[in-house]
Structures are given as structure tokens and as C-alpha cells.
N, C-alpha and C positions, 0 to 999 in steps of 0.2 A: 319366018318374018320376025320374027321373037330374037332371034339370034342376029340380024341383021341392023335392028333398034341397039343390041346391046353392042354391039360392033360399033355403031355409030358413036352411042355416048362413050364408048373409052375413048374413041377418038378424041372427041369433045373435048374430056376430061383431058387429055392429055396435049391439047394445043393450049387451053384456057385455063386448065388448072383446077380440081375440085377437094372440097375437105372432106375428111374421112368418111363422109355420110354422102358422098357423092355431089354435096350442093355446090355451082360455082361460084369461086369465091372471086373474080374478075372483074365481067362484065353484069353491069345492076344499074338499077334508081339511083342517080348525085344529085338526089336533092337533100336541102337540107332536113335533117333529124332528131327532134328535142331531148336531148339526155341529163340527166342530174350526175354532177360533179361528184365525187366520193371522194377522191383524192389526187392534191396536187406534186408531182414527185419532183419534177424539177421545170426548166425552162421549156422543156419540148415533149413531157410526158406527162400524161395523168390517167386518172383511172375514174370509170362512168359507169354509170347504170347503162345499160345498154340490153335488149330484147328479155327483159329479166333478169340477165349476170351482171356482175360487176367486169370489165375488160379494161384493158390496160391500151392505150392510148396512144400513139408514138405520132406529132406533126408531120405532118409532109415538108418535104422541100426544103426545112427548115434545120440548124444546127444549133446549140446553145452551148454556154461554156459549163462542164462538168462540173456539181455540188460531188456527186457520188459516195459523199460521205467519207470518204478517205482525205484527211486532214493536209497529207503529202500533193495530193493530186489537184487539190481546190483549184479550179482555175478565176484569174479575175474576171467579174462580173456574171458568175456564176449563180450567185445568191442572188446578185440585183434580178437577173431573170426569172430566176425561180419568183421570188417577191413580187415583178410586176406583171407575171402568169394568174398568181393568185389572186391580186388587184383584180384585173382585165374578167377572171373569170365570176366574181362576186360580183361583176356591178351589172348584172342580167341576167336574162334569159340564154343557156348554152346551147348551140345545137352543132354535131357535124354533118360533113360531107365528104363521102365517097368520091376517088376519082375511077375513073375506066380500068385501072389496073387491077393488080394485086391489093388485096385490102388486108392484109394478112404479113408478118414480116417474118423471118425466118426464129424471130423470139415469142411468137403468137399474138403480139400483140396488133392492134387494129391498125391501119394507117387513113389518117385524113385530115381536112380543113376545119377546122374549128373557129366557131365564131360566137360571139352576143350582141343580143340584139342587133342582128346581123351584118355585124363587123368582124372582119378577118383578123384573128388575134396572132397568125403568124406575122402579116402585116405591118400591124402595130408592133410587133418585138424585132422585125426588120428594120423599121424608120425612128426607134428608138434606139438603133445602134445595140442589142442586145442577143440577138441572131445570128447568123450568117445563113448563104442561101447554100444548101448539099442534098446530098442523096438524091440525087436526079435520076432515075431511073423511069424512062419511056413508059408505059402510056400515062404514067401515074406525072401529067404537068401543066395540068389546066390550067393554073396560076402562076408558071415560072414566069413570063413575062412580067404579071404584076408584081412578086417578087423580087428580082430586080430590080426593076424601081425603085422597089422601095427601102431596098437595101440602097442603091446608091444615093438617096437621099442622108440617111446615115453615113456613108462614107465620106459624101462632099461637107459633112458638117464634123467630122473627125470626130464622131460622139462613142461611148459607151467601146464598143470590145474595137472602133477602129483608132483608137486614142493612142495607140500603142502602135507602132510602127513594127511590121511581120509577126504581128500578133495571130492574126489573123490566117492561115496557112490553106492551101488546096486538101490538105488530108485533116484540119483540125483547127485546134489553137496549139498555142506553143507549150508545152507539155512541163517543158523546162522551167517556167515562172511559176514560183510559189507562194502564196498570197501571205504581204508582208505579218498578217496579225494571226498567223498559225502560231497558237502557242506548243510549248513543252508537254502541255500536259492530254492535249490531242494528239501529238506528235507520240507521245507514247502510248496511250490508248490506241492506235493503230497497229501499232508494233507489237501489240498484246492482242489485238482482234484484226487478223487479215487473213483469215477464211474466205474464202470467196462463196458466194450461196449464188444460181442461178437455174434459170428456170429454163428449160428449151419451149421449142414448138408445140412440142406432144404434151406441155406441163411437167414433165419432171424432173423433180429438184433435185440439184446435182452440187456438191461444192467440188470446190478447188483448195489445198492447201499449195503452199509456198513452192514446196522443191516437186509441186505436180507436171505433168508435161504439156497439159492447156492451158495454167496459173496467168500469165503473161497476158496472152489475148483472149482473156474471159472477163466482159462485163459484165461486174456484179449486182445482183439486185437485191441483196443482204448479205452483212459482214457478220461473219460468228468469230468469238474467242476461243473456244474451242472447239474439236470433233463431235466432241459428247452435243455440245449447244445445237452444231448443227444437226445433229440425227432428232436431235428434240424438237427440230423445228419441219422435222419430217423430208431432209434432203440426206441423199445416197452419199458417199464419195464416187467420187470420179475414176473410174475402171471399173467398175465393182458390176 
């Protein structure tokens, strides 16, 4: 009997999906959840108190234009987002919400709606032109409908990231424009700090240098100037 229960839950685990402790991370409660802000990282990420940890945060449905801190890459209205995240999330009470899917992204960080005083703040960064609508991935799209909307409200008023004509792309923003008040002296600060630091699923911290073979398509979640910097900030290199 014993072995027929456990038969069972691999199963389980294996249509649904479970974290290392067997819990499913799927299917649960979407209702809303009160969290305290800790930190806001850019236009589509932040980091909450959550069940006692701090976790890292990722919007659903939703895409912002890169800060990432690389002075080369700033994409326009990048900052504006990031700026009216922090707005939006000061002026309330924050709480998320789970959809039916995966809660969990392949960087560990959490995925869902967030809102104050319960206003959708994907929503608002949709209909302020500061958004775009991405990452659609099934069952996780409770709100694509509303999204929509509300993005094409911002598009029929050509505001914020649609101001710019193929700015806006099916895989991104345009990679290629570099926001005209990058100075010299950012511009070489990069050039001097482009370590890649990043964190996976399992949590650990891995960097990237330049001529590594994941350097490319590794988004980073801290920049080191040197090797030494990174192992001091308790990341491995990459092979090792």
C-alpha cells in the first residue's frame, strides 16, 4: 500500500512539478497575499518578505526595458520604470498573487501579480506605456486579457517605450539603442567591471567572465571587477 501512495506522488510530482522537499509548487491558493517590499530591482522585479525569507520576485506576463546596470545596455525608459515601480509600490499596502501554474522560474525566483491597495501594478506599468506584455507561458494567464488592454491603451496613445517606432520587438526592446546620456565615465566603469555574477535555481552563485562560454546569454544579477571580488562575494566561476 505504502509503495503504491509513493508510486502515486512521483507521479504527481512529475505531471505538476514538486520542490526539492517534495512540496507542489503548481497548483495552490491565488488569492491575494500581504508582503513587505525589501527591494525594488528594476521595472519587473523586486524582492519581499515572503513566508519568513526574503524572495526575489519576477512579474508575470509582463516585460520592462533593462537598467541591468550595464551602462552599454541601458535600455530607454528603463529607469522611468524602475522609478514608477517604486512610486506605485510606496503608495500602499503590497500583496501578491499566484497563478495555477509554475510559481517558481528556472532562476528561483517567485512568479506572480502584484498589486496595492489592490491595484494591478503590472496594469498600471502596461497603460503607462512602461511595459510590454511577454513571457506567456500557459497556465500561468489569468490576466493576459486584462493585459492587453491595457497595453493597448498605451500603444493607441504612442506613450513611454511605444514612442519609438520597432522599439518595441516580439523577443525584447531593441538592444541596439543606447541611451543618449551614457557617459565616458560609465562607459568605462563597465569595461573595468563585466564579470557576470548569477545566481541559478538551486542558489548558487556562479560568475561569468568575458571570453567564458555562457558570458553572452547569461543575465546578470551582479557585476564584479574582478575574480578575486567575485569569490569574495561567495560566487564559483563557471566550469569549476
Amino acid at each position: 500500500m505504502k509503495k503504491s501512495i509513493l508510486c502515486l506522488g512521483l507521479l504527481f510530482c512529475s505531471l505538476y512539478g514538486c520542490d526539492e522537499n517534495g512540496v507542489n509548487q503548481n497548483i495552490g491558493n491565488t488569492e491575494q497575499i500581504p508582503v513587505e517590499v525589501v527591494e525594488v530591482i528594476d521595472g519587473d522585479t523586486i524582492k519581499v518578505k515572503y513566508n519568513g525569507n526574503t524572495e526575489k520576485v519576477r512579474y508575470l506576463l509582463i516585460d520592462t526595458p533593462e537598467t541591468n546596470y550595464d551602462p552599454l545596455k541601458k535600455q530607454p525608459f528603463g529607469e522611468e520604470a524602475t522609478q514608477r515601480n517604486k512610486e506605485l509600490l510606496s503608495s500602499g499596502d503590497v500583496t501578491i498573487e499566484f497563478d495555477v501554474g509554475n510559481r517558481i522560474d528556472d532562476y528561483g525566483r517567485l512568479l506572480a501579480y502584484i498589486y496595492v491597495d489592490g491595484e494591478s501594478i503590472q496594469e498600471k506599468l502596461l497603460e503607462e506605456g512602461l511595459a510590454r506584455v511577454a513571457y506567456i507561458f500557459p497556465p500561468n494567464t489569468k490576466y493576459l486579457n486584462n493585459f492587453e488592454e491595457a497595453s493597448e491603451i498605451a500603444k493607441e496613445k504612442t506613450t513611454g517605450i511605444w514612442e519609438r517606432k520597432n522599439y518595441v520587438t516580439d523577443r525584447g526592446f531593441n538592444a541596439s539603442v543606447i541611451t543618449s546620456n551614457t557617459t565616458e565615465q560609465e562607459i568605462e566603469t563597465f569595461r573595468k567591471c563585466n564579470i557576470k555574477g548569477n545566481i541559478n535555481r538551486q542558489g548558487k552563485k556562479i560568475y561569468h567572465i568575458p571570453s567564458g562560454k555562457y558570458y553572452i546569454e547569461t543575465n546578470p544579477e551582479e557585476w564584479f571587477c574582478t575574480e578575486q571580488e567575485a569569490i569574495k562575494a561567495g560566487f564559483k566561476k563557471s566550469g569549476e
